[in-house]
BAFI-3210 file (N, C-alpha, C; in Angstrom, 3 decimals, decimal comma, padded with zeros to 6 digits):
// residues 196
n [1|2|3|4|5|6|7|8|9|10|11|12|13|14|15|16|17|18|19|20|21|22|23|24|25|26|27|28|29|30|31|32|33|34|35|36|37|38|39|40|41|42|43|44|45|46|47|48|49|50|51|52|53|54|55|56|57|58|59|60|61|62|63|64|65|66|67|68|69|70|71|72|73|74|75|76|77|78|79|80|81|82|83|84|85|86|87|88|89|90|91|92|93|94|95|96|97|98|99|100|101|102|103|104|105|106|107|108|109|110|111|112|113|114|115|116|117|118|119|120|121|122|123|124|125|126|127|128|129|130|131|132|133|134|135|136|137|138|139|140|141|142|143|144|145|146|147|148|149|150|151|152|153|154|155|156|157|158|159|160|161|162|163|164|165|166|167|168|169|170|171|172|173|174|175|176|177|178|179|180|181|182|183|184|185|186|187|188|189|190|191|192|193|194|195|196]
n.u [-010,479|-011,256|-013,743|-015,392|-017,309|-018,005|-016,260|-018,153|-018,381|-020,175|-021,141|-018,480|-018,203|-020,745|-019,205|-017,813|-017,433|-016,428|-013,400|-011,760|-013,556|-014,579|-012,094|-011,629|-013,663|-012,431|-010,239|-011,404|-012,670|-010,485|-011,048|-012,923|-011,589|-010,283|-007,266|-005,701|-003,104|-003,801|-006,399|-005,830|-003,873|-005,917|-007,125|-009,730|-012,889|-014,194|-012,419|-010,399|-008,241|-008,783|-007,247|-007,006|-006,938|-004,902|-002,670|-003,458|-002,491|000,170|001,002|000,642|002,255|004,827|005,007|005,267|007,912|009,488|008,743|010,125|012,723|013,952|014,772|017,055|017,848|015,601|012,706|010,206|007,221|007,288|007,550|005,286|003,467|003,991|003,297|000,437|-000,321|000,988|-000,439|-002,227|-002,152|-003,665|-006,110|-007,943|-006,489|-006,576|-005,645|-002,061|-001,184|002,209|001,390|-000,310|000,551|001,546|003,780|006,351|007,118|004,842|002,773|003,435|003,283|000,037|-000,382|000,353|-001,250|-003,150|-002,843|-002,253|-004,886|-006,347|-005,034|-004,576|-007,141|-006,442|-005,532|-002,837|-001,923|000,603|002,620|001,665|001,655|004,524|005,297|003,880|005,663|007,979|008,016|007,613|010,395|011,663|014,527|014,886|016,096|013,576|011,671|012,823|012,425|009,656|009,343|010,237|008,995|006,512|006,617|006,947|005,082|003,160|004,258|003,482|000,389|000,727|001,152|-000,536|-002,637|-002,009|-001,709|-004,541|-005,828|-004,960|-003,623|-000,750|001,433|004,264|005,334|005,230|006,569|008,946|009,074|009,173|010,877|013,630|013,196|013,787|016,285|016,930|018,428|016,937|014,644|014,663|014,945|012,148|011,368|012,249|011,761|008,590|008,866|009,864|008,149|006,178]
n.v [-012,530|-009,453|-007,058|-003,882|-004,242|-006,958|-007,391|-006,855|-008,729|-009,105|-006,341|-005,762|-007,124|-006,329|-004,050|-004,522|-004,213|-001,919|-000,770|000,910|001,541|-000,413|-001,022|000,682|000,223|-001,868|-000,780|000,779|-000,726|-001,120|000,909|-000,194|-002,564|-003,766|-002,591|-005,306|-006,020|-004,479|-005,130|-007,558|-006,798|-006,244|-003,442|-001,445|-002,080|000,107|001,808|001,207|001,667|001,467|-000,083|001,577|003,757|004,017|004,302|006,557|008,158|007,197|008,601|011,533|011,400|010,675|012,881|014,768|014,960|013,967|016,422|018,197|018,193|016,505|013,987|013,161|012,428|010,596|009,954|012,185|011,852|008,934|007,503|008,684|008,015|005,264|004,836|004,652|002,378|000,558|-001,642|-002,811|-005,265|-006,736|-006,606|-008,654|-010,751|-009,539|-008,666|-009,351|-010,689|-011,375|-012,875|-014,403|-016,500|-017,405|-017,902|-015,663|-015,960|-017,027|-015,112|-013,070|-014,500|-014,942|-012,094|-010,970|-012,093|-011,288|-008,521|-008,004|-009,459|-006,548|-005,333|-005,908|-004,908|-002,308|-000,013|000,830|-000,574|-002,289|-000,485|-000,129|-002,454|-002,651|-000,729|-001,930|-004,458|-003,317|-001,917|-003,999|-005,556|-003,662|-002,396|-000,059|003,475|004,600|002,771|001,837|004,035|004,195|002,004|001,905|004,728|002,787|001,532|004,131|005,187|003,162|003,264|005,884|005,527|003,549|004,695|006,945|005,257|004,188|006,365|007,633|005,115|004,214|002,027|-000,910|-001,040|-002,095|-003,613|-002,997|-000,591|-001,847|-003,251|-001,439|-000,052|-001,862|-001,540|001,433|003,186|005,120|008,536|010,931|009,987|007,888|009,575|010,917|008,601|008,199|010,486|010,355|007,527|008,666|010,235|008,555]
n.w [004,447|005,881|004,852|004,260|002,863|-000,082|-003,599|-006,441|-008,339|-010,816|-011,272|-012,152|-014,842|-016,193|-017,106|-018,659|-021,965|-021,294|-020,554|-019,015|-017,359|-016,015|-014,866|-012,903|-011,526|-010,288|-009,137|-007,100|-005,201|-003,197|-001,394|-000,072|001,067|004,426|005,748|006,824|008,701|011,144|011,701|012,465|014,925|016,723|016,382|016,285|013,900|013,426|013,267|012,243|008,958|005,361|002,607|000,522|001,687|003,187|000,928|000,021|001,852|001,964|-001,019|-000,501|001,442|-000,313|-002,111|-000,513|000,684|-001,908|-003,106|-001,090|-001,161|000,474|-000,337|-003,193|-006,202|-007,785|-009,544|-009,695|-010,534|-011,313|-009,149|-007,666|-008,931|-008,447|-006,152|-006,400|-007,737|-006,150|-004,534|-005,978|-006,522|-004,122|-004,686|-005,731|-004,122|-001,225|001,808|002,093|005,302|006,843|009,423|008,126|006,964|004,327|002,313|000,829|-001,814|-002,766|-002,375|-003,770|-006,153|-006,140|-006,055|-008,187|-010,049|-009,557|-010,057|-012,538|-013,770|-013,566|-014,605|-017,140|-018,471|-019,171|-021,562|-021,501|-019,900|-019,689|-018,721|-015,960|-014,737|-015,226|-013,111|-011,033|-011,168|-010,351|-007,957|-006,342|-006,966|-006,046|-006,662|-008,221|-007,519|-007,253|-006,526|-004,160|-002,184|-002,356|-001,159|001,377|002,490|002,181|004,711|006,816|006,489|007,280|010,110|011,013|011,014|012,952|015,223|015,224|015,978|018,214|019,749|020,081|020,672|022,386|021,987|022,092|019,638|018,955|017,849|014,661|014,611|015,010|012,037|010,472|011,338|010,489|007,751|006,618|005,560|004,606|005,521|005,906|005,855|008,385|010,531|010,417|010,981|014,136|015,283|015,448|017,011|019,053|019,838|021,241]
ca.u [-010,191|-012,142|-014,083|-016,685|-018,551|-016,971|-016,452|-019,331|-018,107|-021,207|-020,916|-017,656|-018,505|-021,666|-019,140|-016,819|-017,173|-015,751|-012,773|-011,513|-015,035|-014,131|-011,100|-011,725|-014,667|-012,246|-009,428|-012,270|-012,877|-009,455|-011,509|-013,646|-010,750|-009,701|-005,997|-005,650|-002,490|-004,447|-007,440|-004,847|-003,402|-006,781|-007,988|-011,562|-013,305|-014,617|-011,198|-009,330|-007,967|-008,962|-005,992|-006,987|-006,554|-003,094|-002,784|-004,018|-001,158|001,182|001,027|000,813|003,419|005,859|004,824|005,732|009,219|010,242|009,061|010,945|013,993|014,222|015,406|017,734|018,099|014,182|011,610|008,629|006,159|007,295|007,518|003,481|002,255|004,449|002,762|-000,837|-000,677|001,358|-001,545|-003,656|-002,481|-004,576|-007,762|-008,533|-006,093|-006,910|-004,018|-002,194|-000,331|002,907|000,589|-001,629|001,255|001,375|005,134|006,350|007,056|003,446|002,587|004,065|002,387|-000,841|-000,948|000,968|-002,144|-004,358|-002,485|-002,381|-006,382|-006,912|-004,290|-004,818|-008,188|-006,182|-005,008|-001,493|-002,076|001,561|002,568|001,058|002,269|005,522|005,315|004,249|006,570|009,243|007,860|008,041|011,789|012,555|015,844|015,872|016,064|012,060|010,974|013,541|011,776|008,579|009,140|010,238|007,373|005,145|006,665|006,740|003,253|002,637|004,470|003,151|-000,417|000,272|001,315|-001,917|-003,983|-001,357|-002,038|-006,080|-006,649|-003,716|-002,693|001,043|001,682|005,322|005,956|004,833|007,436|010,288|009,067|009,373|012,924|014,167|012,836|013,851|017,298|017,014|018,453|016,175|013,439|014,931|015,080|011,205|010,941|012,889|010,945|007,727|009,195|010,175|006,504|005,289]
ca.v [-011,109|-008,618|-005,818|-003,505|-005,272|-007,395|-006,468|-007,299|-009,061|-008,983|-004,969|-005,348|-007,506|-005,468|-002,938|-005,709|-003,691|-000,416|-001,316|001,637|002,045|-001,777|-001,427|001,832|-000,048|-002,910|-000,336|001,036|-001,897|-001,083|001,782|-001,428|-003,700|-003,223|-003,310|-007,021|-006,420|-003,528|-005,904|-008,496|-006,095|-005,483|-001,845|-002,306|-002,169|001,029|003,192|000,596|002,265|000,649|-000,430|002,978|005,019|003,376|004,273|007,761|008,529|007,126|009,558|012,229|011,627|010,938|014,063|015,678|014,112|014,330|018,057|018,958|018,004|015,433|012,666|013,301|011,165|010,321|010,545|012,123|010,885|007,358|007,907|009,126|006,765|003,440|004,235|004,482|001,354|-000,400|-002,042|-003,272|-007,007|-006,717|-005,992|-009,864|-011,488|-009,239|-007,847|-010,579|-009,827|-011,762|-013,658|-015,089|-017,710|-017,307|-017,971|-014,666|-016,269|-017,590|-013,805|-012,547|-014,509|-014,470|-010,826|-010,469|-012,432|-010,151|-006,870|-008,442|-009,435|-005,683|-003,794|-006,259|-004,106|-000,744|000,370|001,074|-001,558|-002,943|000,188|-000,027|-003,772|-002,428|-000,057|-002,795|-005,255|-002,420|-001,741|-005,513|-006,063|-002,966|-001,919|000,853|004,558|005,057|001,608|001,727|005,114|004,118|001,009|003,063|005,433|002,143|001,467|004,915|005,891|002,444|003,662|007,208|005,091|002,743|005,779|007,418|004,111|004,663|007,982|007,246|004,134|003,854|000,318|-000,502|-001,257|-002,544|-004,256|-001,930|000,218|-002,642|-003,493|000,412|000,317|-002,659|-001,555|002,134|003,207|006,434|009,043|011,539|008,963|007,698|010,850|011,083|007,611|008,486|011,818|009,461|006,887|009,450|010,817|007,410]
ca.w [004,433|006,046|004,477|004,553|001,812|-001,278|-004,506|-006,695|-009,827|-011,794|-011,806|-013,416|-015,626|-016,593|-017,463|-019,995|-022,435|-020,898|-020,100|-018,163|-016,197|-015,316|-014,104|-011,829|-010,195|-009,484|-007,850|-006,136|-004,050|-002,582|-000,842|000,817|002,073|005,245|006,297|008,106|009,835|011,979|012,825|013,521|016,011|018,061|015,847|015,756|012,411|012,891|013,470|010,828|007,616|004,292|001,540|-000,285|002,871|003,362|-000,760|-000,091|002,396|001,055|-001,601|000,073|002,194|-000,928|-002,595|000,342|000,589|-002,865|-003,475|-000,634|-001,335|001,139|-001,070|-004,338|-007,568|-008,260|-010,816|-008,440|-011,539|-011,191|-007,346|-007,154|-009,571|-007,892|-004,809|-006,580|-008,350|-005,225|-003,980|-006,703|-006,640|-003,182|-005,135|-005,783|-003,154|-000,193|002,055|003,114|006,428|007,905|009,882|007,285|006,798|003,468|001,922|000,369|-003,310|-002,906|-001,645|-004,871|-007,574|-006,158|-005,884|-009,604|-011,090|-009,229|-010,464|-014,415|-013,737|-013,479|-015,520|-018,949|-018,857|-019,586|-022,965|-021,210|-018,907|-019,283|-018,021|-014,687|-014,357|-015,009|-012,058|-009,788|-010,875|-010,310|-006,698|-005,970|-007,191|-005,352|-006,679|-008,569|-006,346|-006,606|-005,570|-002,862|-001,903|-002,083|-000,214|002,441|002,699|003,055|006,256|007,301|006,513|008,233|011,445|011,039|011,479|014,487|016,382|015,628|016,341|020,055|020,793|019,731|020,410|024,034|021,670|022,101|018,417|018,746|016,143|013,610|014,247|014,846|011,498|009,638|011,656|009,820|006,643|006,808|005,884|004,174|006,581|006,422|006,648|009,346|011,268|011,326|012,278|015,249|015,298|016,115|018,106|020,347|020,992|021,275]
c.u [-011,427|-012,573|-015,290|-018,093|-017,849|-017,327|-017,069|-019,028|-018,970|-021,245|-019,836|-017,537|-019,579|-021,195|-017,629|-016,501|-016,533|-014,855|-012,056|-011,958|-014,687|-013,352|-011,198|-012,393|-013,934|-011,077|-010,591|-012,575|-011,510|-009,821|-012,296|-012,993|-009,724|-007,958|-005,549|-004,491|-003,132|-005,877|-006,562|-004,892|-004,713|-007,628|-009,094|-012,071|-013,866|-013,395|-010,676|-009,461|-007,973|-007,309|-006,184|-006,495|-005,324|-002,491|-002,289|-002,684|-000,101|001,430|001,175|002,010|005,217|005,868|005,820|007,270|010,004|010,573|009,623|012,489|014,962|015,284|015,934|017,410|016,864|013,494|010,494|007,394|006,305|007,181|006,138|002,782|002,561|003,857|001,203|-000,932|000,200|000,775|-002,114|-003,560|-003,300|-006,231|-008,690|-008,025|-006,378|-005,729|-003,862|-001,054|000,750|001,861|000,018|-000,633|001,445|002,653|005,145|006,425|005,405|002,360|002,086|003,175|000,462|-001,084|-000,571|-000,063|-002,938|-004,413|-002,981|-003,959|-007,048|-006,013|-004,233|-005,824|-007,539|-005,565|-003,235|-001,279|-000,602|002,281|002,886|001,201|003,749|005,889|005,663|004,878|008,150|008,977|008,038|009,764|012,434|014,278|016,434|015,867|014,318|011,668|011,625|013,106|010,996|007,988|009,198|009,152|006,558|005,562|006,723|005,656|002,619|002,935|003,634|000,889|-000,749|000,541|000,245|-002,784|-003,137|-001,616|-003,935|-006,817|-005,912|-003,737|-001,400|001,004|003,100|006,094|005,406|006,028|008,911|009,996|009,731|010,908|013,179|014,333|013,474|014,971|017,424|017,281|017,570|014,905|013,224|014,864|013,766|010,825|011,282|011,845|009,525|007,695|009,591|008,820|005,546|005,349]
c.v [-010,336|-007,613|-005,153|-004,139|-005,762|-007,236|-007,553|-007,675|-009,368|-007,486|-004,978|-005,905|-007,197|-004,657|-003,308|-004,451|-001,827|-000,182|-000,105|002,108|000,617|-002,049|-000,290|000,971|-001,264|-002,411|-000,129|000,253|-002,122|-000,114|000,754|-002,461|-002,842|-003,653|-004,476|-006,242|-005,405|-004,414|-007,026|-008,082|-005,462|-004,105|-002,179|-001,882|-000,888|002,419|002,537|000,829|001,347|000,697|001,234|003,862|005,091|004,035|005,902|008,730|008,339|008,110|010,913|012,385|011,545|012,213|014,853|015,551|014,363|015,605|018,972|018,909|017,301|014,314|013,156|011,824|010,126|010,661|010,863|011,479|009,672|007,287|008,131|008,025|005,167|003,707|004,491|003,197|000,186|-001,484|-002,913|-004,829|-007,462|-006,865|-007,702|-010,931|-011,159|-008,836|-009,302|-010,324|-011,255|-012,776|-014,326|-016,323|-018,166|-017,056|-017,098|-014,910|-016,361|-016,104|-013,095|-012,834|-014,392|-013,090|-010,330|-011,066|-011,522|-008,899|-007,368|-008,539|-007,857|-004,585|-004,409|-005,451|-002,747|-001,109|000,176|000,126|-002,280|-002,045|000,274|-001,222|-003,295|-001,768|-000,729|-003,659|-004,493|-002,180|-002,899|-005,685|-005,293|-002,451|-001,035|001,986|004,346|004,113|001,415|002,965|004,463|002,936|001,026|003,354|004,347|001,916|002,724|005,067|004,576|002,722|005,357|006,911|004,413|004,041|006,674|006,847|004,080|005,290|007,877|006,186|003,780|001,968|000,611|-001,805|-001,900|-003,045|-004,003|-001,391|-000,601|-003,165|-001,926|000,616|-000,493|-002,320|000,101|002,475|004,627|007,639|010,265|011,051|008,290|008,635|010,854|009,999|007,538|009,355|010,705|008,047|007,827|010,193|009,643|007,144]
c.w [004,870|005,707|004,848|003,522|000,617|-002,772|-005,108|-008,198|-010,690|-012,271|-012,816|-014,613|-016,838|-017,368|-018,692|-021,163|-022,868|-020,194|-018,572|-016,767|-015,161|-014,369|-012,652|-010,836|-009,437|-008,251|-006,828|-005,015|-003,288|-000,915|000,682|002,020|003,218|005,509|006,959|009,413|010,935|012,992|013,406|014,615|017,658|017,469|015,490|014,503|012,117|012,843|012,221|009,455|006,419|003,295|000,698|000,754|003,207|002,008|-000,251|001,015|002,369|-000,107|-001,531|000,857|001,214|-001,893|-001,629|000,380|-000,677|-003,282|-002,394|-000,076|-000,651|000,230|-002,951|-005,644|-007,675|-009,113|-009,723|-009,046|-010,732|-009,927|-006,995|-008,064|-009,329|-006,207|-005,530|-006,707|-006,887|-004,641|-004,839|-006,491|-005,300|-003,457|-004,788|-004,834|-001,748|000,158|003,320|003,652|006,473|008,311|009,774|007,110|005,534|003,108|000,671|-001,591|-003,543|-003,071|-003,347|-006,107|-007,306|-006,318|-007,474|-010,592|-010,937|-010,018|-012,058|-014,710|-013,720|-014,274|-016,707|-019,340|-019,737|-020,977|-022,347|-019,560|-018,431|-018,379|-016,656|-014,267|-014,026|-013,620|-010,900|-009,562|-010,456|-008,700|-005,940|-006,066|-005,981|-005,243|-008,099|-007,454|-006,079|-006,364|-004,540|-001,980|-001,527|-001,267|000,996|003,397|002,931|004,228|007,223|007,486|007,616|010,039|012,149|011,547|012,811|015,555|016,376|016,081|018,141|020,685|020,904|020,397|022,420|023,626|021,877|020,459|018,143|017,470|015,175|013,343|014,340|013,229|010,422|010,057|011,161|008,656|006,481|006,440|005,281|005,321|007,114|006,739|008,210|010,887|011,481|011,598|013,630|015,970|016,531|017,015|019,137|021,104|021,384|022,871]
res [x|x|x|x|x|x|x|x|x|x|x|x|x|x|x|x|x|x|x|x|x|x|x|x|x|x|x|x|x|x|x|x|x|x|x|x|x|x|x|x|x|x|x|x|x|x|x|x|x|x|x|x|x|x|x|x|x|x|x|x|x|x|x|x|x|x|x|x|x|x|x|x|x|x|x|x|x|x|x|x|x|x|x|x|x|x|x|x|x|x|x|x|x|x|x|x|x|x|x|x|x|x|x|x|x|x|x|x|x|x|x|x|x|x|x|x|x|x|x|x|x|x|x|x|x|x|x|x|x|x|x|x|x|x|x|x|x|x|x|x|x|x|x|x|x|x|x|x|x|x|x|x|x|x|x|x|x|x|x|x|x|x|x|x|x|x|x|x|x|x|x|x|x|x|x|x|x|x|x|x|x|x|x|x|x|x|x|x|x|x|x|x|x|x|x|x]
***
């Protein structure tokens, strides 16, 4: 996995007995890892968006979505805080793309030890497992949302690394169209396949 530098497990260990301080510094290192499937694709290391930056729009972009009335029959809470915590089983496994060859059950528990390795720290730690094992199953409305939005926000990226970068990203967005079915979601994936 490629990052800008790896996370330094003697700090968090330093910080054992604080459990909260612990666990921040281990999301934090989400801020560090870079997206793979993007360097896969050719985006050089200095344009390519870290797992937080991916995080960070994602959020944004379901904020936007829910509070405007885009999408019905959601909790926006559970909806902003299942795309914070979406990520974390990445923290200690890395982001592992399609490509890595890595069989999706296999995918799964590695990244579900990862998430548990960093949310047993919290007081309400089950919580925030719950979330991500709810974003994984994917079937109630807001993990079917927010599963969404990651392939949007991911298409809503290769078409900026297109227009930025003059990559042809293809299968980015044949991936976000597969995954996609919400119709007003759908509509701005269209939206941006059409300026592509």
């Amino acid at each position: 996995m490629e990052e800008k530098f790896p996370l330094d497990v003697s700090l968090v260990e330093e910080l054992a007995n604080q459990p909260l301080l612990a666990a921040y510094l281990e999301m934090n290192h989400l801020k560090r890892l870079f997206r793979q499937g993007w360097l896969q694709a050719g985006v050089p290391r200095e344009y390519c968006e870290s797992v937080a930056e991916h995080v960070f729009g994602m959020t944004l972009l379901a904020w936007m979505v829910v509070e405007s009335g885009l999408v019905a029959d959601v909790n926006r809470d559970r909806v902003m805080q299942m795309t914070l915590v979406h990520e974390i089983g990445e923290i200690y496994t890395g982001d592992i793309t399609p490509g890595d060859g890595v069989a999706v059950d296999e995918k799964h528990h590695r990244e579900r030890e990862g998430a548990l390795q960093v949310t047993n720290r919290l007081p309400n730690g089950a919580e925030w497992m719950a979330l991500w094992e709810e974003f994984e199953a994917g079937e109630t409305n807001e993990a079917r949302l927010v599963r969404q939005l990651d392939r949007l926000e991911m298409a809503l990226q290769a078409w900026v690394y297109e227009k930025q970068l003059g990559m042809n990203l293809e299968g980015f967005f044949q991936s976000a169209e597969r995954a996609v079915n919400n119709p007003e979601l759908k509509d701005m994936l269209k939206i941006i396949g059409n300026l592509r």
